[in-house]
mmCIF file of the N, C-alpha and C atoms, coordinates in Angstrom:
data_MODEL
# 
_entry.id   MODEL 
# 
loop_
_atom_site.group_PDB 
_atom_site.id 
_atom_site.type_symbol 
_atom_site.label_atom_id 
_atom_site.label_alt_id 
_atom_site.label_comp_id 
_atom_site.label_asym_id 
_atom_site.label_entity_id 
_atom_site.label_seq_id 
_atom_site.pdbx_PDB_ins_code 
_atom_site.Cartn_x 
_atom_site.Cartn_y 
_atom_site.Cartn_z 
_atom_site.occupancy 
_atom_site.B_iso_or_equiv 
_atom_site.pdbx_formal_charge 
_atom_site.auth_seq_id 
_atom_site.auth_comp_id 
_atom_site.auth_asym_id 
_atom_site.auth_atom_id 
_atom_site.pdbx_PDB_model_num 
ATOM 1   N N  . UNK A 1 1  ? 1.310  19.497 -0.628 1.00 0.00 ? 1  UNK A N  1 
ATOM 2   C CA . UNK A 1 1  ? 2.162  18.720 0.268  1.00 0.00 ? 1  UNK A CA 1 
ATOM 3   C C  . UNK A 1 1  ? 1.607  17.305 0.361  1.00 0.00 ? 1  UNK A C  1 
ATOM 4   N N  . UNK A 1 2  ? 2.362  16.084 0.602  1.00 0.00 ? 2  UNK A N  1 
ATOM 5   C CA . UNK A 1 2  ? 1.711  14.822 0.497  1.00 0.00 ? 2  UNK A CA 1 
ATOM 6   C C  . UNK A 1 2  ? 2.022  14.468 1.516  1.00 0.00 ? 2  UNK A C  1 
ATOM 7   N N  . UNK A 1 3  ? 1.991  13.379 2.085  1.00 0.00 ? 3  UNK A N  1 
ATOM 8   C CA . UNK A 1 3  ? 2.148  12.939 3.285  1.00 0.00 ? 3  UNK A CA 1 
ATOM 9   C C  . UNK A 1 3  ? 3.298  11.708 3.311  1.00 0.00 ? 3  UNK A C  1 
ATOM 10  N N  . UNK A 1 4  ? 3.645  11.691 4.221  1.00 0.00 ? 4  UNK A N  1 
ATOM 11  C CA . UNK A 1 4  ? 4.829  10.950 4.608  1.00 0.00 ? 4  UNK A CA 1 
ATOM 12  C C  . UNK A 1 4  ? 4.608  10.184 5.664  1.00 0.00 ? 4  UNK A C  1 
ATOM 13  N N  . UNK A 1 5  ? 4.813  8.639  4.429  1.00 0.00 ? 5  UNK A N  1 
ATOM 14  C CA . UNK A 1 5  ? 4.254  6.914  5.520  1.00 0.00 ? 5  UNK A CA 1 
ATOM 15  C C  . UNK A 1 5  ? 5.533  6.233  5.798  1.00 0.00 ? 5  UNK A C  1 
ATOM 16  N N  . UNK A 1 6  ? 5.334  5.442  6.451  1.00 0.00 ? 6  UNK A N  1 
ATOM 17  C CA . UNK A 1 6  ? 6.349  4.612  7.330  1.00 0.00 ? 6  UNK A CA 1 
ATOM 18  C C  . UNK A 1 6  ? 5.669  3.482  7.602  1.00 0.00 ? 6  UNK A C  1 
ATOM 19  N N  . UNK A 1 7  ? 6.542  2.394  7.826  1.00 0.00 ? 7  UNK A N  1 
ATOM 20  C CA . UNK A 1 7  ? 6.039  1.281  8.785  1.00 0.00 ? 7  UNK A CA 1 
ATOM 21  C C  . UNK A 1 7  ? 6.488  1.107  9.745  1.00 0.00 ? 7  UNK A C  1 
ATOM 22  N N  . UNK A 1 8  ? 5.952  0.652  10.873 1.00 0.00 ? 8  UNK A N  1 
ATOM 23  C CA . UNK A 1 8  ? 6.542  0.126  11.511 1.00 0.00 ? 8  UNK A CA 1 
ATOM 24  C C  . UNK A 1 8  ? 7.073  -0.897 12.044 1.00 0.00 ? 8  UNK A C  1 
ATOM 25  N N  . UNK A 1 9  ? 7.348  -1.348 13.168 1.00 0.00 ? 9  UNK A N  1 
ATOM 26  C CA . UNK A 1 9  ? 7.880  -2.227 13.539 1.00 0.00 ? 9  UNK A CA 1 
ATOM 27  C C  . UNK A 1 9  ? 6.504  -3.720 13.298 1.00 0.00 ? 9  UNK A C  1 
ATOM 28  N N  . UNK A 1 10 ? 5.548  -3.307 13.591 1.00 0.00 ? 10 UNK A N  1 
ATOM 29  C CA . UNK A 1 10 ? 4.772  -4.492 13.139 1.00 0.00 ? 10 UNK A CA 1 
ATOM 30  C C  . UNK A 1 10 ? 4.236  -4.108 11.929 1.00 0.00 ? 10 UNK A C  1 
ATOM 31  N N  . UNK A 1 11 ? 4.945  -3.647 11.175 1.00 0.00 ? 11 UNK A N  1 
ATOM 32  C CA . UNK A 1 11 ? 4.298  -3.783 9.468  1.00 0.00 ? 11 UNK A CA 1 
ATOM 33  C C  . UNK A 1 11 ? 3.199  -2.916 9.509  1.00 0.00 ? 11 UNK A C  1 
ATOM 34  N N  . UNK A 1 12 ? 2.945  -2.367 10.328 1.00 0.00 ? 12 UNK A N  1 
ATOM 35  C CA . UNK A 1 12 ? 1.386  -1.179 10.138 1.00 0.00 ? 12 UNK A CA 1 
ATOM 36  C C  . UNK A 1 12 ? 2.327  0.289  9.453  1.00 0.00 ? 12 UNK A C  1 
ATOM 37  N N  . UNK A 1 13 ? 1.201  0.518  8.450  1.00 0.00 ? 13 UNK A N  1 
ATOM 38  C CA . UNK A 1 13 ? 1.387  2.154  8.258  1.00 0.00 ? 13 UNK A CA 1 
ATOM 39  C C  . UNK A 1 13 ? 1.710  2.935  9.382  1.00 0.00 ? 13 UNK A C  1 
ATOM 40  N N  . UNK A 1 14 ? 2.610  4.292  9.104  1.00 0.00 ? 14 UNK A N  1 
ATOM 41  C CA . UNK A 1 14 ? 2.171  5.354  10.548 1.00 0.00 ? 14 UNK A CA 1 
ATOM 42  C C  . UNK A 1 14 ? 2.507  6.700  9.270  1.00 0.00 ? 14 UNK A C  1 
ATOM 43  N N  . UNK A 1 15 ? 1.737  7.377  9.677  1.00 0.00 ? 15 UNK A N  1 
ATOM 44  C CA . UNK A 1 15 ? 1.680  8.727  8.513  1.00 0.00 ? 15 UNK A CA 1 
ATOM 45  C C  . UNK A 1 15 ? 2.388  9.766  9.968  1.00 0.00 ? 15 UNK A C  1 
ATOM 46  N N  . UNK A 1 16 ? 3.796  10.577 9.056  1.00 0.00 ? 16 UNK A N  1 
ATOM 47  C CA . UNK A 1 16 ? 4.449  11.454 9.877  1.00 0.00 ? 16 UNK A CA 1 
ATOM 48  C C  . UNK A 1 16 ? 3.642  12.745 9.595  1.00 0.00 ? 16 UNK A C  1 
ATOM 49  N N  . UNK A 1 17 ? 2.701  13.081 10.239 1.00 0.00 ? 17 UNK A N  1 
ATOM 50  C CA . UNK A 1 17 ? 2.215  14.490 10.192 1.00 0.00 ? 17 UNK A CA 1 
ATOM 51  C C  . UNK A 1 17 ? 3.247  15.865 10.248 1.00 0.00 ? 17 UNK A C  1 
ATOM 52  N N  . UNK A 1 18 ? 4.088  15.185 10.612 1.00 0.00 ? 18 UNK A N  1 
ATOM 53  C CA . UNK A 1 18 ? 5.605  16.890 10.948 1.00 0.00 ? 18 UNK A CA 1 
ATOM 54  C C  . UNK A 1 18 ? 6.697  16.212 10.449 1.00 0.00 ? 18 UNK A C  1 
ATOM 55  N N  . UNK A 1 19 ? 7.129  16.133 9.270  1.00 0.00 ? 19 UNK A N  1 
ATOM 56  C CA . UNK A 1 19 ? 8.004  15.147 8.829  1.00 0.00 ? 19 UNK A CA 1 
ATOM 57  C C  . UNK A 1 19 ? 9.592  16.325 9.080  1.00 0.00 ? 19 UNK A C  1 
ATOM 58  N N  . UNK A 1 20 ? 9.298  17.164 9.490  1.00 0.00 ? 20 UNK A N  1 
ATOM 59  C CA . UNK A 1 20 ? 10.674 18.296 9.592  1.00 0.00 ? 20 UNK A CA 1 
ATOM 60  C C  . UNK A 1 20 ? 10.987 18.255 10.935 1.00 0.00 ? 20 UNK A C  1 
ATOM 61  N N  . UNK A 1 21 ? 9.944  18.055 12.106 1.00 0.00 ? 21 UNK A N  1 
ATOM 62  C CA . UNK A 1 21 ? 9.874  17.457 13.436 1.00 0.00 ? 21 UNK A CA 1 
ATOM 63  C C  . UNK A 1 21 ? 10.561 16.436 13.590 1.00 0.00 ? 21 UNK A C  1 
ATOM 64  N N  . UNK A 1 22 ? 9.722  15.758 12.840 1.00 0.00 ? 22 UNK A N  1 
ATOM 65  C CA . UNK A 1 22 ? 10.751 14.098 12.913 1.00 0.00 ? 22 UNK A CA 1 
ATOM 66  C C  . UNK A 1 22 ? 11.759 13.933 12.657 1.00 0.00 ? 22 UNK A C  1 
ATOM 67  N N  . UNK A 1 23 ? 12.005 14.407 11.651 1.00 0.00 ? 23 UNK A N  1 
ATOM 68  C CA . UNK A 1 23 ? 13.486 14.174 10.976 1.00 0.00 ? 23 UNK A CA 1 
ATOM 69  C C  . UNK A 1 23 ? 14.718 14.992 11.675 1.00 0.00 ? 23 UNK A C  1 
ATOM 70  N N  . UNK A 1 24 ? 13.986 16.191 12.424 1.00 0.00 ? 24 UNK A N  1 
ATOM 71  C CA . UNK A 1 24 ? 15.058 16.619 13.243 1.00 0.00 ? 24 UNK A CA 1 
ATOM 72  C C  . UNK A 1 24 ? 15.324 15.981 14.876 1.00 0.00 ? 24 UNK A C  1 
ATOM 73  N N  . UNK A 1 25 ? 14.270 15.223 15.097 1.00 0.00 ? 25 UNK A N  1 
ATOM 74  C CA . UNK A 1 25 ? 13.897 14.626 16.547 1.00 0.00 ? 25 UNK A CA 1 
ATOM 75  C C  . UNK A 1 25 ? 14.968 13.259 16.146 1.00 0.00 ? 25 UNK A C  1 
ATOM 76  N N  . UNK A 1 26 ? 15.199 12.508 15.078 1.00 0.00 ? 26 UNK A N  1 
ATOM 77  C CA . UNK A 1 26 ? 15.916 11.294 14.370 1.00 0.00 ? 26 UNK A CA 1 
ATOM 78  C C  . UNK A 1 26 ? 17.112 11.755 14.269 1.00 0.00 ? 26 UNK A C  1 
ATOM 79  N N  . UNK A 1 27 ? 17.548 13.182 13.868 1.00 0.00 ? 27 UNK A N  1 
ATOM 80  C CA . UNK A 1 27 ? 18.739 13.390 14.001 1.00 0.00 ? 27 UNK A CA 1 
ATOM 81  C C  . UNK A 1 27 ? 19.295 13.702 15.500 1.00 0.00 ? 27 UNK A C  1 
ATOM 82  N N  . UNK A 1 28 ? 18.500 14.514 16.467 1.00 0.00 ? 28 UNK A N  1 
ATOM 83  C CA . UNK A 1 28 ? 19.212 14.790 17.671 1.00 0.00 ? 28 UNK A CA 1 
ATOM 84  C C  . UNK A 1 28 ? 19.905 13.468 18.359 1.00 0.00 ? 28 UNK A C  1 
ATOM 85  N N  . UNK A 1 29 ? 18.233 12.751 18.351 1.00 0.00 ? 29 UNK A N  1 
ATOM 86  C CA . UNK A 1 29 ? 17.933 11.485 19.713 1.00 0.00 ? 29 UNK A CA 1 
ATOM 87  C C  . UNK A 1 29 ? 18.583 9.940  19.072 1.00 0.00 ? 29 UNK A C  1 
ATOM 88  N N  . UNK A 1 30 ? 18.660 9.925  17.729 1.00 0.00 ? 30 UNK A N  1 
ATOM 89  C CA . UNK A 1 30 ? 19.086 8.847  17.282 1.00 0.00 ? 30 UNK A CA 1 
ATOM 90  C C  . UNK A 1 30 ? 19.958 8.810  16.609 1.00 0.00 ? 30 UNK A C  1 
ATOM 91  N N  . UNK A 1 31 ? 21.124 9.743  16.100 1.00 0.00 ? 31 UNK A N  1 
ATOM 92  C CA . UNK A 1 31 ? 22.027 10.325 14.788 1.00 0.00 ? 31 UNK A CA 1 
ATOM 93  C C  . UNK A 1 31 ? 22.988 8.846  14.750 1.00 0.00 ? 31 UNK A C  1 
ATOM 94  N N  . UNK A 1 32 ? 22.813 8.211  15.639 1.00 0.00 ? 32 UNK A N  1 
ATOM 95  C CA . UNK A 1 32 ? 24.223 6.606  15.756 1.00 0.00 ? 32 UNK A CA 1 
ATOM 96  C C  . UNK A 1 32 ? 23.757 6.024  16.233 1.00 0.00 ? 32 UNK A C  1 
ATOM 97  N N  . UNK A 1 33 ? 24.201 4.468  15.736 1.00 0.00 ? 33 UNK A N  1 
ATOM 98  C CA . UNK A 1 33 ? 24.080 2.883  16.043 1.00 0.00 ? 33 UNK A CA 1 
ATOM 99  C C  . UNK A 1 33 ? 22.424 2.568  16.088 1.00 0.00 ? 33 UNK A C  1 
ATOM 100 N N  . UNK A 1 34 ? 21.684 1.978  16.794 1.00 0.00 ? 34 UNK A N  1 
ATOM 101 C CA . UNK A 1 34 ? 20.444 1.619  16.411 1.00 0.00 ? 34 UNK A CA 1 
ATOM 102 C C  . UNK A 1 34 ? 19.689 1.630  18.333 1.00 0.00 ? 34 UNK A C  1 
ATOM 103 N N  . UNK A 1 35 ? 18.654 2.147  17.680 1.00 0.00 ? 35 UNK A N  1 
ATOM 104 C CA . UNK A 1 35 ? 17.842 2.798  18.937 1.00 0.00 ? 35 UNK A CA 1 
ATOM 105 C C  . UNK A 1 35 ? 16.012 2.069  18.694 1.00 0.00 ? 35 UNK A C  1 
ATOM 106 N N  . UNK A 1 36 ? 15.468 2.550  19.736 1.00 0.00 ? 36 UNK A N  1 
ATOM 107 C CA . UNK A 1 36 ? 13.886 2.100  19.053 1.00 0.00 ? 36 UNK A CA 1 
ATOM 108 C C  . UNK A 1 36 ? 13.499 3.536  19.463 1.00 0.00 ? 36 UNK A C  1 
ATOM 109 N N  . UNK A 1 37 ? 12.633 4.123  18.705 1.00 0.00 ? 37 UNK A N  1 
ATOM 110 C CA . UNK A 1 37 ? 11.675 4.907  18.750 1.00 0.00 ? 37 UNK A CA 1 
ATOM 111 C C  . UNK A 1 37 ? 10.426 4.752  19.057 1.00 0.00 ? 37 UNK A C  1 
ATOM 112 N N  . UNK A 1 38 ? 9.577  5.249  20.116 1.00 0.00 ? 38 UNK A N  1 
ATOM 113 C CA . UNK A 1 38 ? 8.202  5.096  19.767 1.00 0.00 ? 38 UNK A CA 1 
ATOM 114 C C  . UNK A 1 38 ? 7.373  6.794  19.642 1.00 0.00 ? 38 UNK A C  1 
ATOM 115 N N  . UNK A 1 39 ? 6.303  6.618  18.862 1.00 0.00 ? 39 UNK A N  1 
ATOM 116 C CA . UNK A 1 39 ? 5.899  7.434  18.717 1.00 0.00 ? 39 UNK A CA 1 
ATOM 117 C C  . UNK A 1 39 ? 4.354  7.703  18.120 1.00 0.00 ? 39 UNK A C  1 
ATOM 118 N N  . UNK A 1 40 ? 3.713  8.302  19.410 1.00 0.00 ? 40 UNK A N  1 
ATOM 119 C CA . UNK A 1 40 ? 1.994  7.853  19.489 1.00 0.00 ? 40 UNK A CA 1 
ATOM 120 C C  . UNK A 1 40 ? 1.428  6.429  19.130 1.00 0.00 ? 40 UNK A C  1 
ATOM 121 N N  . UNK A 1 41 ? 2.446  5.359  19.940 1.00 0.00 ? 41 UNK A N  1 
ATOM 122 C CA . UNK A 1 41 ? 2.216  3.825  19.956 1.00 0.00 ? 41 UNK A CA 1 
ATOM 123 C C  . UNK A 1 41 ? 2.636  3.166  18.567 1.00 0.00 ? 41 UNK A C  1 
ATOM 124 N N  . UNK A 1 42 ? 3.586  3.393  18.137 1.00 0.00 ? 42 UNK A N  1 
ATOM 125 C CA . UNK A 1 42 ? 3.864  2.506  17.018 1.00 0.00 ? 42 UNK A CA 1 
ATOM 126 C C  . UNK A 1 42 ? 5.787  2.633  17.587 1.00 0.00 ? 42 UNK A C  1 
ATOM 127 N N  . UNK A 1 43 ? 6.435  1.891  16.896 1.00 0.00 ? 43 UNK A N  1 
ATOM 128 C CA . UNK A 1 43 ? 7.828  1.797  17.266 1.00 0.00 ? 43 UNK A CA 1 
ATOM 129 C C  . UNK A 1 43 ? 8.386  1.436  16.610 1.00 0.00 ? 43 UNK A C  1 
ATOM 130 N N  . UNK A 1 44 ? 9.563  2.016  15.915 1.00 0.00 ? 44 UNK A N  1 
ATOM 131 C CA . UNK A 1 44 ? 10.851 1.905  15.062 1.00 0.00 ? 44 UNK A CA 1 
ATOM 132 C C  . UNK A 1 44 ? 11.652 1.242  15.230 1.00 0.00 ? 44 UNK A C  1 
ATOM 133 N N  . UNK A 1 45 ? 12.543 0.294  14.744 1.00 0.00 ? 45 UNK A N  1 
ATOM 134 C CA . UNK A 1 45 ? 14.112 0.614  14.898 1.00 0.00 ? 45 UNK A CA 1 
ATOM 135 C C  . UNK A 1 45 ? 14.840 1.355  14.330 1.00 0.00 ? 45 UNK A C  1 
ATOM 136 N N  . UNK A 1 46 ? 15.260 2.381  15.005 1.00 0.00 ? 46 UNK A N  1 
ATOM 137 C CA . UNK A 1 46 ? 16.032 3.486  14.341 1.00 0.00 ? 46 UNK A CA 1 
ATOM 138 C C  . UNK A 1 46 ? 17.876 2.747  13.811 1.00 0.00 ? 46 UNK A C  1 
ATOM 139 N N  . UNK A 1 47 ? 18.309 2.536  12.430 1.00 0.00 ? 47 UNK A N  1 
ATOM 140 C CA . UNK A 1 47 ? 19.609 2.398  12.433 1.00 0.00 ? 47 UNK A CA 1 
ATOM 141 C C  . UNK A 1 47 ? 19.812 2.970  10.738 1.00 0.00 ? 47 UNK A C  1 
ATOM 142 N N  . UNK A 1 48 ? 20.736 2.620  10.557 1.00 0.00 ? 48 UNK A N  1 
ATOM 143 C CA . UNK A 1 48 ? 21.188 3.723  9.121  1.00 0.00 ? 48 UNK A CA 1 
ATOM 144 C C  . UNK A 1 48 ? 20.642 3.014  7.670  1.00 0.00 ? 48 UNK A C  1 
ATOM 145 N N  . UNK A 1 49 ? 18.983 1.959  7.738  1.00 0.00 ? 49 UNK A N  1 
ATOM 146 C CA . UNK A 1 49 ? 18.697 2.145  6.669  1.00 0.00 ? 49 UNK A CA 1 
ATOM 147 C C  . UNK A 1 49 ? 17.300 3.122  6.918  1.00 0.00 ? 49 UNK A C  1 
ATOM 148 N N  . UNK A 1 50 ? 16.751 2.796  8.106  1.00 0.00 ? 50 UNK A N  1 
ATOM 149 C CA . UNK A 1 50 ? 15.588 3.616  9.104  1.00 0.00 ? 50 UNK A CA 1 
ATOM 150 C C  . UNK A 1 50 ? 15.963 5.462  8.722  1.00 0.00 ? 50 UNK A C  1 
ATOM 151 N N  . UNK A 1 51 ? 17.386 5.476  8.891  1.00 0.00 ? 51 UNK A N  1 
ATOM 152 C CA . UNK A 1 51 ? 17.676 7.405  9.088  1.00 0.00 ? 51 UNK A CA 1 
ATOM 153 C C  . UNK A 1 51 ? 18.030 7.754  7.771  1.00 0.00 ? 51 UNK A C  1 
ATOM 154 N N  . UNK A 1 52 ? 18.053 7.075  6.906  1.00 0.00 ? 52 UNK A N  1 
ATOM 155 C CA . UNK A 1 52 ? 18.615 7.208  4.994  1.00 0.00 ? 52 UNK A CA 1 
ATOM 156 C C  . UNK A 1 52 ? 16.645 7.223  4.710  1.00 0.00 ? 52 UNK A C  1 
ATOM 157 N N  . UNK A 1 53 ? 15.764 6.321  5.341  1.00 0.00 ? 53 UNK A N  1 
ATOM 158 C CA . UNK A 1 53 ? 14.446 6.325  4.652  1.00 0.00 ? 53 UNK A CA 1 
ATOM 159 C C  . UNK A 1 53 ? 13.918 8.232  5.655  1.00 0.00 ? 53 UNK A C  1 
ATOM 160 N N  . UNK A 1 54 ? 14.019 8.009  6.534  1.00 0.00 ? 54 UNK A N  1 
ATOM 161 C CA . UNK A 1 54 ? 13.606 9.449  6.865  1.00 0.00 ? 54 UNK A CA 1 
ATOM 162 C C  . UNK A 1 54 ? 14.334 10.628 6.441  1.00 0.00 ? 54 UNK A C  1 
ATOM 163 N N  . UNK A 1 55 ? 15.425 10.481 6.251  1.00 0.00 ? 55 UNK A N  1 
ATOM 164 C CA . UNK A 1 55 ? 16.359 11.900 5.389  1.00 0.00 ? 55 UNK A CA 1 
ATOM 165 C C  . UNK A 1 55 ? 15.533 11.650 4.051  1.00 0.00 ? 55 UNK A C  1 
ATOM 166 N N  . UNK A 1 56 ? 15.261 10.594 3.097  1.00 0.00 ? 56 UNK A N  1 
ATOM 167 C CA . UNK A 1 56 ? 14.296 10.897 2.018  1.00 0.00 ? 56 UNK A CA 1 
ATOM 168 C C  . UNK A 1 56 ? 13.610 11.572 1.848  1.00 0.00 ? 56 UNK A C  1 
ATOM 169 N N  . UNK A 1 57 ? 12.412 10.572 2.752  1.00 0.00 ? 57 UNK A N  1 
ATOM 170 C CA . UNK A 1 57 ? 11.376 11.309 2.957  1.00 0.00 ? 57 UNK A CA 1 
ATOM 171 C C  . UNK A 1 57 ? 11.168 13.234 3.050  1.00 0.00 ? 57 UNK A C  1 
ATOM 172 N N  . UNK A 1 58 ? 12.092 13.687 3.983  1.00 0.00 ? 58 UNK A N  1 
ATOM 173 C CA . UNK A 1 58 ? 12.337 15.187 4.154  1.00 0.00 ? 58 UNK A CA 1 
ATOM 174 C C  . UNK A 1 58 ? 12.821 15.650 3.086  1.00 0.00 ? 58 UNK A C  1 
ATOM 175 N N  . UNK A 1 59 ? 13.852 15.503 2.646  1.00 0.00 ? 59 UNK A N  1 
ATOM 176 C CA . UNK A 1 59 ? 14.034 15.685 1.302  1.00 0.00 ? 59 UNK A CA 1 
ATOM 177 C C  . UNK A 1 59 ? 13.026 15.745 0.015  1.00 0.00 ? 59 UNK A C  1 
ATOM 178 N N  . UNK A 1 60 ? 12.427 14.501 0.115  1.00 0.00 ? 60 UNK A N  1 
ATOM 179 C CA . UNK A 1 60 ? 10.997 14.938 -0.921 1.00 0.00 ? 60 UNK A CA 1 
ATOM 180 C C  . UNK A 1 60 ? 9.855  15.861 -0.541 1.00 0.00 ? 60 UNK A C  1 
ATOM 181 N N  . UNK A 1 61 ? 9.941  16.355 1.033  1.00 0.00 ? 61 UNK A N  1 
ATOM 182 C CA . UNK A 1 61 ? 8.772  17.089 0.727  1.00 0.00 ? 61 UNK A CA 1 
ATOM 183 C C  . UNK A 1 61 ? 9.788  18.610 0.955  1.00 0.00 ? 61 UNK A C  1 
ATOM 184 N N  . UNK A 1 62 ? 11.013 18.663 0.911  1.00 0.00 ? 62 UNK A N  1 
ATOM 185 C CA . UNK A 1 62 ? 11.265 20.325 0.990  1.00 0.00 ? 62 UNK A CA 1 
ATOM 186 C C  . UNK A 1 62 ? 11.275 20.805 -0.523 1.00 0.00 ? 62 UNK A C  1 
# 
């Protein structure tokens, strides 16, 4: 299994340790228009190029 990186909102790495967590937490809480996420101090903007890079991501590791 490899790990699954992101940036965030200030350009820092954040490694998704539960990328099936996430990606289902992105679909409940954020599935439309554009939101911010934070998560263990880093912060997203969640909008539909943000939820196309995390559906990837899940996708490459199932």
């Amino acid at each position: 299994m490899s790990l699954s990186k992101i940036k965030d909102n200030n350009g820092h790495d954040y490694v998704i340790k539960d990328i099936e967590s996430f990606y289902q937490h992105i679909q409940e809480y954020h599935s439309s228009g554009t939101s911010i996420h934070e998560e263990n101090g880093h912060y997203f903007t969640v909008d539909d190029a943000f939820r196309l890079k995390v559906e990837t991501l899940h996708k490459n590791q199932s």
